[in-house]
Every structure is written in C-alpha cells, then in structure tokens.
C-alpha positions in Angstrom: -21.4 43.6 94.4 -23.7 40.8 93.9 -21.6 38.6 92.0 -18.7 38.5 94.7 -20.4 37.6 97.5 -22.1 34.8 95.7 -18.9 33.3 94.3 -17.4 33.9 97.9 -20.5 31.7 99.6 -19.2 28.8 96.7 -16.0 29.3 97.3 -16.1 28.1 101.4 -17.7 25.1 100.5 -15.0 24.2 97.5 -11.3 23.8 97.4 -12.2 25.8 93.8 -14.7 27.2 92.3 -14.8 26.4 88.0 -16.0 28.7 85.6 -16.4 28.0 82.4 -17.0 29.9 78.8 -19.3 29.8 75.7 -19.4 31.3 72.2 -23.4 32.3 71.8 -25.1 31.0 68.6 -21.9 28.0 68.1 -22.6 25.3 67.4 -26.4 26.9 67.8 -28.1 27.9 70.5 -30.4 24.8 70.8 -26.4 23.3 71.1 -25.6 26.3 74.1 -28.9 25.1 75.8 -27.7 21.3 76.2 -24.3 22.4 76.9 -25.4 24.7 79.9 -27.1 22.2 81.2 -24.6 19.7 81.4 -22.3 22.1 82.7 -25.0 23.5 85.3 -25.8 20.1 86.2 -22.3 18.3 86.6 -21.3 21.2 89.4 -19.9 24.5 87.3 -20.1 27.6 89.7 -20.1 30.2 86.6 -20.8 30.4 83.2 -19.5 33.0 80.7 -21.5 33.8 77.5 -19.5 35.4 75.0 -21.2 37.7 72.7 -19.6 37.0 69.2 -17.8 39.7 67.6 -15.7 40.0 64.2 -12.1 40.3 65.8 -11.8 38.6 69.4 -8.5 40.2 69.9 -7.8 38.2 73.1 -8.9 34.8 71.8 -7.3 31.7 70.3 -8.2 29.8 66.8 -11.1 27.5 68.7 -12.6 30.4 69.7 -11.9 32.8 67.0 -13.2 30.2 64.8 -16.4 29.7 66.6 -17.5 33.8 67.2 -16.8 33.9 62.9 -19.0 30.8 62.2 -21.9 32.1 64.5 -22.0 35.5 62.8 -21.7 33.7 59.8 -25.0 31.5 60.9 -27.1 35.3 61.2 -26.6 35.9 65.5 -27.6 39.1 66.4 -26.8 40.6 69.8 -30.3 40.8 70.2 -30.8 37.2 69.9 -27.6 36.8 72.7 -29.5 38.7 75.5 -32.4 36.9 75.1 -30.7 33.6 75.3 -28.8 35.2 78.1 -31.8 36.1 79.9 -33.4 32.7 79.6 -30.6 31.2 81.1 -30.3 33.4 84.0 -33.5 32.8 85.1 -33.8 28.8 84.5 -30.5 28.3 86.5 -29.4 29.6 90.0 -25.5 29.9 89.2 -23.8 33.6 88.2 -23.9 34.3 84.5 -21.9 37.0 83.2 -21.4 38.1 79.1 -17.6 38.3 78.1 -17.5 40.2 74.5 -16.0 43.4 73.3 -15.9 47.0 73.8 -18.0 47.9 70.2 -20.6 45.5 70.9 -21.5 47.7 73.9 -20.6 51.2 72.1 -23.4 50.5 68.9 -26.1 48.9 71.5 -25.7 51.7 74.0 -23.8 51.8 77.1 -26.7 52.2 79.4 -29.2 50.4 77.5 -26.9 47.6 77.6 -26.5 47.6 81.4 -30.2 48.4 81.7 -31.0 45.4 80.0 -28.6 43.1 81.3 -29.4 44.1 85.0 -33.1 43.4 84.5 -31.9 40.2 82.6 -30.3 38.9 85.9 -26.3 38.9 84.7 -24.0 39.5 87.0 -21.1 40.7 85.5 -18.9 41.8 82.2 -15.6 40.3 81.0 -14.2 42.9 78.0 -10.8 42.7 77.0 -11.0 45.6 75.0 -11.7 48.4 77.7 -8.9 49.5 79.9 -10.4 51.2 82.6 -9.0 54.7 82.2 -10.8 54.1 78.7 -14.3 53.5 81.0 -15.4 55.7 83.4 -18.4 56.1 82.0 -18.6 52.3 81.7 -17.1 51.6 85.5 -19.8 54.4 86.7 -22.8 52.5 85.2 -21.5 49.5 86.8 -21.8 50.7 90.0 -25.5 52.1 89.4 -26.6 48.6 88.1 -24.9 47.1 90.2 -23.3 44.7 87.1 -19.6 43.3 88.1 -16.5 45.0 85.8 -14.0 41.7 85.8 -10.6 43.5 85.1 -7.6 41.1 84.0 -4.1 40.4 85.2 -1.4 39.5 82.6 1.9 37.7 83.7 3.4 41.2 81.7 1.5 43.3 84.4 3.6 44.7 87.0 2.3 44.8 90.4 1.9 48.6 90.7 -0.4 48.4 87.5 -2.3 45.0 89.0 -3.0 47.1 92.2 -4.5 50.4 90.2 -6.5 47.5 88.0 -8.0 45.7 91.1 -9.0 49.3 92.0 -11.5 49.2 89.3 -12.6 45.7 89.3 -15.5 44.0 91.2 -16.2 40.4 91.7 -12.8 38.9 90.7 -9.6 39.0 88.9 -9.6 37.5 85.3 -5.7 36.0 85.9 -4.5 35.2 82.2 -2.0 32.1 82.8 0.2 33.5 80.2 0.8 35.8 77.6 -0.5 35.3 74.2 -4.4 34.4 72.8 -6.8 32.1 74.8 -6.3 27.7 73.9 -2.8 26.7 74.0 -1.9 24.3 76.8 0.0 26.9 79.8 3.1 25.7 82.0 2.3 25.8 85.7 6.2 26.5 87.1 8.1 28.8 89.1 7.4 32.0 87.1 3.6 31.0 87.2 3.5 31.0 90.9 5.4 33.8 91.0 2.7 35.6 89.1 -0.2 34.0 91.2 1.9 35.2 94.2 2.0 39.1 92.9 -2.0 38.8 91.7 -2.8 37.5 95.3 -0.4 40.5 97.3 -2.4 42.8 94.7 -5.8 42.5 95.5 -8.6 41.1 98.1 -10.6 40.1 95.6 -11.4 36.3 94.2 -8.6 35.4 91.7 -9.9 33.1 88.5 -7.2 31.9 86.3 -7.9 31.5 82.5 -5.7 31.0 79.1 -5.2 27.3 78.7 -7.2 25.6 81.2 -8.0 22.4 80.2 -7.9 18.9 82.5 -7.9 17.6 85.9 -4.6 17.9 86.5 -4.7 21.9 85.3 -7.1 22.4 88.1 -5.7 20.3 91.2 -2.2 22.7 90.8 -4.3 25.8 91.0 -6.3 24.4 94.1 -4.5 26.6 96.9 -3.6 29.1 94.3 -6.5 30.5 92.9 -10.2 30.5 93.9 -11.5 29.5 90.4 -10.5 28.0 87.6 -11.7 28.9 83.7 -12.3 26.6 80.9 -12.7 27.9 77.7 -11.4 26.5 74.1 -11.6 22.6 75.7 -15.1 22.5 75.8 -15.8 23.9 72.6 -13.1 21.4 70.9 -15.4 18.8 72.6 -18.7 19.9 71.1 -16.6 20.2 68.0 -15.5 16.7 67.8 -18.4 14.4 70.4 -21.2 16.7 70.5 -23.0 18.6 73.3 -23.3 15.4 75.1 -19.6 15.1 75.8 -20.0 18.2 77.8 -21.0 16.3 81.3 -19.0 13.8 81.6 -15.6 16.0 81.5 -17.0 18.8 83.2 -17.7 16.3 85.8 -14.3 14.2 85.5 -12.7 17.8 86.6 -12.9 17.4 90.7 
C-alpha cells in the first residue's frame, strides 16, 4: 500500500511521526484551510479529515460537538471530497478521511473509493465497520489501492489484534484507552502492557490516539509507537484562539 511505505520513509528520519485530525466544515472550511496549513507547515506527517456524521459513536464532546455544528452549518459530503481533494493535491503529506460506515453505504461503496483514489487519499479510518462486516469494503481497498486503518482497543485481546492486523494496511489505529475520543489518558504499566501486545501483534506502523494532547504525551510514546494522533486539542484551540493558534503548538510538540 501506498500509504505505508510513505509513513515508513517518515518514520526513519523521526523518533515519531504525528498525525493529526479534523472535523470538515468546523469552524468552516476557509477555518480547515488555515488550520492545514499551519499544521502542514509546522512538521505534521498526516492529516485526518473527518467526514461529519449525526452520531460519531467513537468520539468525545469536542468532537461530537463540532461534526453536529457543521451539519448544522449545511456540509454536504459532496462539499468534503472536494475540500479533500484540494488539499491532497496542494500538500505532499498522506491525507486520509476518518467518518462512518453510512456515509460510505448512501454515497456508494465503489463510487466512494473511485472518487477518493482519483482524489489522491490514502487511506480510511471507520469505526463503525468491523471487518467481517466488510469484505466487500476490504476487497475494494485492495483494487484502489486506498489503506483500511483497523483499530486496537486496550479491551482487545491479542488473538483478536492479530486477526485485525490481518485486515488492516498502513497502520494500527491504537486507542489509548477505553471510552470516546478527548479525555486526558494515563501512560502506566497497563498502557505499556497494551503497546507491548499491539507491537507482538502486528508488523505494521502503530499510531496511538484517544487523548493525545501535549509534549509530554508524545515524548512517552517516542520508542513506543511510530506516530502519535491529536485530535479534540486542536479543535479546543481553534475553539477558544482561533486557527492561528494552530502552529505554534503543533510546532511546540517535538
């Protein structure tokens, strides 16, 4: 797949690689625009673009917050793949769509992963889609050659992290801990317990998300996991500084 091996070419030059995680059409998309930008300019590896949908099962109240107030400002999906588009072919960074299974279903499986291949995204983060759920989904993966990103939850036992890594390409989606995405996680004992069984459980790149959200986050994954995700902390900061806050703590991070 495309989208590991140019995450892997990063990731020798890096201690870690960071990813980090939009909501499409909040505050706006003029807003998304600056805050790309900034994040493409001040050293982020990856950007996911989530596609807003009614009930973000897996995400927290900054998040949930902002897919409900950009549906309630009129975005269509339409109007998130060409945003999507533009940015994958002003910047020279992996961008990938993170959204939910129905989104995909009503647009059309293949359609979607046409459009999205010829669009230049390199990959697909849905939370909603186990992948026993997906074969049709896994199979046009493969033809388009568009990354699946499966997840690993601290409740996942090893045997099911092996038969998930069986499905994935590009990396591992490592949710820090249980629960919804935002609150602060605890890096202890059973945290590096869990890297430890993610890492025996599969050759591919691990990213850990859920809770990502300072300096100091980051320097205690560096060693355990080849990216690190920010998600809710960036939005809270365009909530409360604006776009322009965006740079100066994505760059603050390493």
């Amino acid at each position: 797949m495309q989208l590991e091996q140019q995450l892997r070419d990063k990731r020798n030059e890096k201690d870690i690689l960071l990813m980090t995680h939009i909501v499409l059409g909040y505050p706006s998309f003029a807003a998304n625009r600056e805050v790309i930008r900034q994040m493409v300019e001040n050293g982020v590896d990856c950007i996911e673009m989530q596609i807003p949908f009614s009930e973000p099962m897996a995400d927290g109240p900054v998040i949930l917050k902002a897919n409900q107030d950009s549906l309630a400002a009129g975005t269509k999906v339409e109007d998130c793949l060409t945003f999507g588009a533009e940015m994958a072919e002003k910047y020279d960074i992996p961008f990938l769509y993170m959204t939910y299974y129905n989104i995909i279903f009503k647009y059309g499986e293949e359609d979607f992963f046409r459009r999205a291949a010829e669009d230049g995204i390199k990959g697909f983060i849905i939370p909603d889609l186990p992948p026993e759920m997906g074969e049709s989904f896994l199979t046009l993966a493969d033809k388009y050659q568009v990354a699946p990103i499966l997840i690993f939850a601290p409740t996942s036992t090893t045997e099911r992290m092996r038969e998930l890594a069986g499905y994935g390409q590009g990396f591992i989606y490592c949710a820090a801990r249980r629960g919804v995405t935002g609150k602060k996680s605890e890096f202890g004992k059973d945290f590096n317990d869990y890297l430890n069984r993610c890492r025996e459980a599969t050759s591919l790149l691990l990213a850990v998300g859920f809770g990502i959200q300072s300096r100091e986050d980051i320097e205690i994954l560096k060693g355990k996991a080849d990216m690190a995700v920010i998600g809710s902390r960036t939005i809270s900061l365009v909530d409360s500084e604006g776009p322009e806050a965006v740079g100066p703590f994505i760059a603050g991070l390493r």
